[in-house]
N, C-alpha and C positions, 0 to 999 in steps of 0.2 A: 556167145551170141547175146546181142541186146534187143531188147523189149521197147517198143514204145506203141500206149495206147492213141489212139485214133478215130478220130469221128466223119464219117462222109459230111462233103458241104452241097447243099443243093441252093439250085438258083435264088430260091427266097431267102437263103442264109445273107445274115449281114455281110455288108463291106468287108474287106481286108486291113481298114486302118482301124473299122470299130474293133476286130476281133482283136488287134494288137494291143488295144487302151485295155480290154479284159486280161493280156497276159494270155492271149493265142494265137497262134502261130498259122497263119494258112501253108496252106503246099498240093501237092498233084503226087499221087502216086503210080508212074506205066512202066510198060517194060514191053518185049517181044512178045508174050503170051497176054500180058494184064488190060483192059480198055483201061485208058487215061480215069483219073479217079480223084475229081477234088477233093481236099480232107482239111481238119484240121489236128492243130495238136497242143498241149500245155506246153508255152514256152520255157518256162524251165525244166521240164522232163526232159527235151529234147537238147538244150543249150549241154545239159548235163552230158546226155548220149554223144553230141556234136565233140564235146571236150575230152570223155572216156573213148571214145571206139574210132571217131576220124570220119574221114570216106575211105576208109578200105575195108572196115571189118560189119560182117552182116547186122542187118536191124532186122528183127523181125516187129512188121507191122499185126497188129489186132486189133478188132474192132469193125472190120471190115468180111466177114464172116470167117474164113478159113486164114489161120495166116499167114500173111505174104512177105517172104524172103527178102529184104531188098539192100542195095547200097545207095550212102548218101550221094546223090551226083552231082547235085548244084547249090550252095545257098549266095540267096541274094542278102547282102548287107547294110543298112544305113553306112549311107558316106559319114556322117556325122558320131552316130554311136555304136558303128559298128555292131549293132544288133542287129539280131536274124528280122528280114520280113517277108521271107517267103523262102521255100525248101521243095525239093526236085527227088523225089525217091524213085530210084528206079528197079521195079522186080526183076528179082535175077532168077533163073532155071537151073536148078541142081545138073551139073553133067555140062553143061553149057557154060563154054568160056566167055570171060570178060576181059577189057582189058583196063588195068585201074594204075595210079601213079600212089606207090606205097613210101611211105616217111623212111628215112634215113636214119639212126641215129649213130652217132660215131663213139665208139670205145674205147678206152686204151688210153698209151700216153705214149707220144714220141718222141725219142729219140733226138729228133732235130729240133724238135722245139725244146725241150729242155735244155738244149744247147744256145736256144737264143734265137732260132729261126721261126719264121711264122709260118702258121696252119691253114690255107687259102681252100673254103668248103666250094667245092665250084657247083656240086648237085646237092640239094636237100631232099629229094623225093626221087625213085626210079620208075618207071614205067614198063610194068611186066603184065604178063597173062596168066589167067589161071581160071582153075573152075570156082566160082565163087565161094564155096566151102571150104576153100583149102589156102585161101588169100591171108597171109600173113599181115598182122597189126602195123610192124615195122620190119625193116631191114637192116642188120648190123655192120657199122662200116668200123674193124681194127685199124686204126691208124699206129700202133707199135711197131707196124712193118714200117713206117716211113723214119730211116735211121737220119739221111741227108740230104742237104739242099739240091731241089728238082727232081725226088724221087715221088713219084703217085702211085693213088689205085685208081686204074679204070674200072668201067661197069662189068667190064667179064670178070674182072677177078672177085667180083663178091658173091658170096656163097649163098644159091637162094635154094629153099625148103621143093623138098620133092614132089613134082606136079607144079610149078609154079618157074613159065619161060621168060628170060629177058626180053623187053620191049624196045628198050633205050638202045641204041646205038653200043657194039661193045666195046668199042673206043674210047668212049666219052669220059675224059677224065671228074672224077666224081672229088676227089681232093687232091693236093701238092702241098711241097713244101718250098719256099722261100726265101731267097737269103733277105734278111731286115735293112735297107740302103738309109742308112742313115742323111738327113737333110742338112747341108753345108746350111751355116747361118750368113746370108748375104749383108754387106756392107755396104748401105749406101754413098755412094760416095756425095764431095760435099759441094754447096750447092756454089763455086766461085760468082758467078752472076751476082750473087746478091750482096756477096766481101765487096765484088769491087761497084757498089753502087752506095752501099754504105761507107766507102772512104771516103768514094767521090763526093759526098752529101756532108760528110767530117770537114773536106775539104774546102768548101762552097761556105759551110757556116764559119771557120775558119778566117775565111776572105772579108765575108759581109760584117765581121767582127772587127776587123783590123780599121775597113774603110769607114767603119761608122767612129773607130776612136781617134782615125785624124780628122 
């Protein structure tokens, strides 16, 4: 579990753009049990926890007297610098499910691609339930089962940790293999229009030459 401390913001707290120019981060921390809870937080502690733990594995909040369980649920980002300028924590209840979209990572090496065929990731994240203590960081997808071109794994066939139920459709294919269609090099053909404008202009200067020498 990760840690980040936190500070309540009240109505006379600065702006959101001033606390950013300090390297602080606004956010709101609620949930089903918690009142909504403006806060702040050092933005590099958090960038940190955002980079180590994701949205799927718990934070625990301090600072706010007892502390509160929660997952990341929303960060807003500059279009521009894609840094954090606001963050959505939302308290979770021990025993009480959620439902959260946990990262993918892929393992292995296959078979068909070795051979020359390509790797098409169709899901990068799955969408399961669980009690929030028991939410896995990531989920591992073996792609060494994929020997041959149009072989996949859908979402049921990946193995998820005890207490923790598929969300995603169990159909949904999550990877494949592909045969590589190589691209024919097209030949323009050539442009006669302009051969035969440039003879006729050979032939024009030709003429105007002739009549000018008698």
């Amino acid at each position: 579990m990760f840690t980040l401390a936190v500070e309540k913001r009240t109505k006379d707290s600065v702006s959101s753009a001033t606390l950013r120019r300090t390297s602080k981060l606004p956010g709101v921390v609620y949930g089903a049990h918690t009142e909504a809870t403006p806060i702040t937080i050092e933005m590099r502690a958090f960038e940190k926890v955002l980079r180590d733990a994701g949205e799927a594995t718990i934070v625990s909040l301090s600072g706010l007297g007892a502390a509160i369980p929660t997952l990341i649920h929303e960060v807003d980002l500059d279009p521009l610098t894609n840094q954090p300028r606001h963050v959505d924590f939302y308290a979770v209840t021990k025993g009480q499910k959620v439902e959260v979209a946990i990262p993918l990572v892929f393992i292995g090496e296959s078979p068909a691609v070795v051979a020359g065929a390509n790797l098409v990731k169709v899901l990068h994240e799955l969408e399961v339930e669980a009690d929030p203590m028991n939410l896995p960081h990531n989920i591992e997808v073996d792609i060494s089962v994929l020997v041959a071109v149009s072989d996949q794994i859908h979402a049921k066939d990946l193995i998820l940790p005890t207490g923790v139920d598929l969300v995603t459709e169990p159909e949904e294919v999550v990877v494949l293999i592909q045969e590589v269609v190589e691209e024919k090099e097209e030949v323009a053909p050539a442009d006669i229009s302009s051969i035969e404008v440039e003879e006729k202009g050979k032939e024009k200067t030709e003429e105007e030459t002739s009549e000018s020498q008698a």
